[in-house]
LOMAR-384381 format. One record per residue (C-alpha): x, y, z; residue in three letters. Coordinates in steps of 0.05 Angstrom, whole numbers, padded with zeros to 5 digits, always signed. Example, Ala and Ser with C-alpha at 12.3 -4.5 7.8 and 13.67 -1.06 7.14 Angstrom:
% residues 2
+00246-00090+00156ala+00273-00021+00143ser
***
This chain:
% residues 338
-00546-00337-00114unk-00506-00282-00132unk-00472-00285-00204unk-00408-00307-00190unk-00367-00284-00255unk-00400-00213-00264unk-00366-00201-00332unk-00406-00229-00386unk-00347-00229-00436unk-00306-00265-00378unk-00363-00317-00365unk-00372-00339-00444unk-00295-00344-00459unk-00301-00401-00393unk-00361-00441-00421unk-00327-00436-00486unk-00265-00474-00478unk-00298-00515-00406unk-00269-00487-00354unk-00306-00491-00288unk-00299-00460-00223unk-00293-00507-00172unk-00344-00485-00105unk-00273-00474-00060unk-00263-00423-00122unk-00332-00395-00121unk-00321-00378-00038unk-00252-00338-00051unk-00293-00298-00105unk-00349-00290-00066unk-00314-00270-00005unk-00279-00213-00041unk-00340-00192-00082unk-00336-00116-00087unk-00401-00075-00080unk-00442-00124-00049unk-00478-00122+00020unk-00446-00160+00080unk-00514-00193+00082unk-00508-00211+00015unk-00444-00241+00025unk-00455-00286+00081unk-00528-00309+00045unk-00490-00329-00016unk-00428-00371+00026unk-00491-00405+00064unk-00523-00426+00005unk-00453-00454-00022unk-00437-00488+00034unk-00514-00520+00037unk-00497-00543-00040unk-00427-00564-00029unk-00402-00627-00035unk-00327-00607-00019unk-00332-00625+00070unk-00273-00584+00077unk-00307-00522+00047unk-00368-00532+00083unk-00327-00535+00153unk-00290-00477+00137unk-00348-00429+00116unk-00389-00456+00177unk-00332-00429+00217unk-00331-00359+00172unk-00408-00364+00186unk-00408-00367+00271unk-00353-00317+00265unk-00383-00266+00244unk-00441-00277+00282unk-00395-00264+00336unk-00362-00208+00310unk-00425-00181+00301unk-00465-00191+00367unk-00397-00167+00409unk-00394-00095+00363unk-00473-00084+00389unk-00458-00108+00453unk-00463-00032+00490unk-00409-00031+00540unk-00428+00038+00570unk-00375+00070+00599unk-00319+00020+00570unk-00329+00039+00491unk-00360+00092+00453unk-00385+00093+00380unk-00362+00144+00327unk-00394+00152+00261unk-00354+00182+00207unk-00362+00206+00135unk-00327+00163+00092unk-00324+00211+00030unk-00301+00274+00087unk-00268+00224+00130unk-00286+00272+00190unk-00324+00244+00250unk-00397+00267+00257unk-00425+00243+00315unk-00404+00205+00382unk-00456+00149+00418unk-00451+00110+00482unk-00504+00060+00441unk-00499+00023+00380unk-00567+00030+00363unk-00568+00108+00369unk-00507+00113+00328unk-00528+00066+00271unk-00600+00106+00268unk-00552+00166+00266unk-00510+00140+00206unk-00571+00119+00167unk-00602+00187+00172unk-00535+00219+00153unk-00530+00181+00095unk-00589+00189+00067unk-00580+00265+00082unk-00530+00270+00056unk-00516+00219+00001unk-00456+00197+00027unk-00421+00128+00059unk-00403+00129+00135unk-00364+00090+00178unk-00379+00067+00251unk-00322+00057+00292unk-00325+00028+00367unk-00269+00058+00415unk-00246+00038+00482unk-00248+00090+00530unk-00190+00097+00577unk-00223+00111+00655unk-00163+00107+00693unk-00100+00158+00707unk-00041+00119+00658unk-00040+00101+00589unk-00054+00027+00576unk-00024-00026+00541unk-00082-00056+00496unk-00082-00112+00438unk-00052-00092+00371unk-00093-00097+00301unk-00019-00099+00267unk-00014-00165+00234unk+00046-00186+00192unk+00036-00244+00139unk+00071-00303+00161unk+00080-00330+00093unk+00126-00266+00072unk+00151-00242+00133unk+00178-00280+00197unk+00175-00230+00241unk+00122-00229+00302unk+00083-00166+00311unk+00085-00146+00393unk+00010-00172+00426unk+00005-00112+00471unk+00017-00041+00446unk+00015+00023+00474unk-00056+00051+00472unk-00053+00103+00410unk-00133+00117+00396unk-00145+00063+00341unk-00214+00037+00333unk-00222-00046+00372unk-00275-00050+00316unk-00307-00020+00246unk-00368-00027+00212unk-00376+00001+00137unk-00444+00031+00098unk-00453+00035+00037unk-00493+00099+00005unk-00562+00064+00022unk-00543+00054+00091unk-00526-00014+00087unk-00475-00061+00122unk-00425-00084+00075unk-00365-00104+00118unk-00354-00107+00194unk-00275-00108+00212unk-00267-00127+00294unk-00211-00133+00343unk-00252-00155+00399unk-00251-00230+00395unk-00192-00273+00434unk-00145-00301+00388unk-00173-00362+00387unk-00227-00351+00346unk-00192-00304+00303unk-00149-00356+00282unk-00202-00408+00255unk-00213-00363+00200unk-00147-00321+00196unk-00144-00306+00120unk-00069-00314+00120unk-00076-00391+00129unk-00054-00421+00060unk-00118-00471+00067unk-00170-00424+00079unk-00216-00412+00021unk-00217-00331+00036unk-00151-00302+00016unk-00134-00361-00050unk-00097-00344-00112unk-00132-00364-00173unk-00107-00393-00228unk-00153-00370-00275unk-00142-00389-00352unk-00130-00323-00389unk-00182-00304-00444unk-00171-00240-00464unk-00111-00211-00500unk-00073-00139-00500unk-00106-00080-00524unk-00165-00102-00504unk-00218-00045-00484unk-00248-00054-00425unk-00291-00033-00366unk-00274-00050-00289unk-00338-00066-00268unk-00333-00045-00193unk-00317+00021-00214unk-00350+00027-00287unk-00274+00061-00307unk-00251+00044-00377unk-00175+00022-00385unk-00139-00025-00440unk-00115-00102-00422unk-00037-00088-00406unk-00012-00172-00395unk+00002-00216-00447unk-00015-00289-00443unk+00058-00298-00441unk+00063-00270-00383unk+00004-00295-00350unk+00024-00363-00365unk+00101-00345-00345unk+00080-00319-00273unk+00034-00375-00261unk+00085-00420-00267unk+00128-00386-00217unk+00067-00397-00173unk+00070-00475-00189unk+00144-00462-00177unk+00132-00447-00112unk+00112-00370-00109unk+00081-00350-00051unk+00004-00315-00085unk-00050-00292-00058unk-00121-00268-00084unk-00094-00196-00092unk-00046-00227-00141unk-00099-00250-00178unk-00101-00201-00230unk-00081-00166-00296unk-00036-00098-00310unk-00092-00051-00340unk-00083+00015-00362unk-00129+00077-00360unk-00120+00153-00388unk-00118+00203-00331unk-00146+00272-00339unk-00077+00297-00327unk-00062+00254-00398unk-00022+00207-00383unk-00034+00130-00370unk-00032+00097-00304unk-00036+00028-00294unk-00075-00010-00240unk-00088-00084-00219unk-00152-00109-00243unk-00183-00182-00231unk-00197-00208-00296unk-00275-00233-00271unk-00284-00163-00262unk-00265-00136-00336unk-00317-00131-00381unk-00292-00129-00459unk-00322-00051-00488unk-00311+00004-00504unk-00343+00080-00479unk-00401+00102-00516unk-00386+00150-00559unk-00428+00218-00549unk-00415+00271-00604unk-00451+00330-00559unk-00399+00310-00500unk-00331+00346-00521unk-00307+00310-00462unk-00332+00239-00484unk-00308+00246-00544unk-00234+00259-00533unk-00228+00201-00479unk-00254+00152-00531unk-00205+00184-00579unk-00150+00166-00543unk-00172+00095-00510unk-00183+00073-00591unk-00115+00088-00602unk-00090+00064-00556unk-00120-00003-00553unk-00099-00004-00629unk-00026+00010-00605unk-00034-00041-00550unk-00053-00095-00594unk+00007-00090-00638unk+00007-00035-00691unk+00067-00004-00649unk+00096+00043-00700unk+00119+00105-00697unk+00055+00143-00731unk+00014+00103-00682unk+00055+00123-00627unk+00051+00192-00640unk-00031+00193-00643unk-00027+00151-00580unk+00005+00221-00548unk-00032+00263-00588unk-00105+00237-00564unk-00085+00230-00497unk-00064+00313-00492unk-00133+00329-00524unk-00161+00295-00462unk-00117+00336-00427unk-00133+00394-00456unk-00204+00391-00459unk-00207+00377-00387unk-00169+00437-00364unk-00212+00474-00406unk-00272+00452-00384unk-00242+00465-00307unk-00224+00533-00318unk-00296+00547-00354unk-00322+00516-00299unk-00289+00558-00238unk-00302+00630-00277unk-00376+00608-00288unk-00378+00597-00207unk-00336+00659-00198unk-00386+00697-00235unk-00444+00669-00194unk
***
């Protein structure tokens, strides 16, 4: 099974004041696990729903389960002559080779990637035969529970992909997006329904605390804990209020330096925040600087907000600055000489 709270910090804070997930919990998380295979994925909801005691959950992954399986099977399914596969680069995101057969292109994309040490994409296309442009199905969806308004079923044809697969840099699967299926099985497991287990807010406990250092695990980045418990607590009572949430809400302001110097805050999940700090390597000028400025501010974050603070918050975070155009512009003359 895979571990279902990857931060370690995270996971202890939990045990330590008993707070479980329940398994409807454990689906949403693994259902939006970054970095994972999409065999991974679909192994670890099996085994859930096999342990499961929860007859709702089991039904509903069941039905995540066969649809799949069916998105799956129809985006081999070789229509020759009807749809043609294109494999892209995900890091170029320039198309690099066109199949009439699934098999051929996936062998293609492996090869590619392990050429060239890169992700790829594999989009299926339909392929208009006749004289006029047709009207085909739209992939624009509109989220009932914000918006009202009904996207049109038929569009006019405009070159989108009916279907997408996604590989990771070892060449494999981790998520398969499809527009093929009719709407009816679509809609068993349309993630905008409030009681599906795919798309839920959670209302985890918070555990940390601002100024926290910390590293977002899907991307090994280092930022500092923005939210208060005040306002955790504030907003999730607004969701018991009646707010409409959903699992991308489901997360805490965090901030990280730029090499341009300044901060930038993003949206992290707090399973995914591991409390600590960069290691600090004295031969790395680089290194050095960015944990310069993430100590102070962290130490600014966490409530020494005075003025001589403040000002070695700034100053840290233009050494960074610094140091990386320097290291840029050393960089380009050294490839300018060569």
């Amino acid at each position: 099974m895979l571990e279902i709270i990857d931060s370690n910090y995270t996971r202890n804070r939990y045990e330590e004041i008993g707070f479980q997930l329940m398994d409807f919990q454990k689906a949403t998380l693994i259902w939006n696990k970054p970095n994972i295979t999409r065999q991974e994925r679909l192994s670890a909801l099996t085994k859930l729903a096999i342990e499961t005691e929860d007859a709702n959950l089991k039904f509903q992954i069941n039905e995540r389960l066969l649809y799949e399986e069916k998105a799956m099977k129809q985006f081999e399914s070789d229509l020759y002559g009807e749809t043609l596969y294109v494999v892209f680069d995900s890091e170029g995101d320039c198309a690099r080779g066109y199949f009439g057969k699934y098999k051929t292109a996936f062998n293609y994309a492996k090869n590619y990637i392990n050429k060239e040490k890169t992700r790829c994409v594999i989009e299926k296309h339909k392929i208009i035969n006749g004289e006029t442009i047709p009207l085909v199905k739209t992939s624009y969806r509109i989220n009932p529970n914000i918006s009202k308004e009904k996207p049109k079923e038929l569009v006019e044809y405009s070159g989108e992909a009916i279907a997408c697969m996604y590989l990771d840099k070892n060449a494999n699967i981790t998520k398969l997006w499809s527009n093929e299926l009719d709407d009816r099985e679509k809609n068993k497991v349309d993630e905008y329904r409030k009681e599906r287990f795919e798309n839920q807010f959670l209302a985890l406990p918070y555990v940390h605390h601002e100024g926290l250092p910390v590293k977002y695990i899907p991307t090994g980045e280092y930022g500092i804990i923005e939210t208060t418990m005040d306002e955790w607590n504030c907003f999730l009572e607004s969701v018991s209020n009646g707010l409409y949430v959903d699992f991308s809400d489901t997360v805490f302001k965090v901030i990280f330096l730029t090499e341009k110097g300044y901060w930038s805050h993003q949206h992290c999940n707090p399973i995914y925040l591991e409390v600590e700090m960069p290691e600090m390597n004295i031969n790395d000028e680089k290194q050095c600087a960015f944990c310069r400025a993430i100590d102070a501010m962290s130490y600014y974050m966490d409530g020494h907000k005075d003025e001589e603070q403040k000002k070695l918050v700034l100053k840290t975070a233009r050494e960074y600055a610094y140091i990386i155009e320097k290291l840029t512009v050393d960089e380009q003359g050294s490839k300018n000489i060569n």
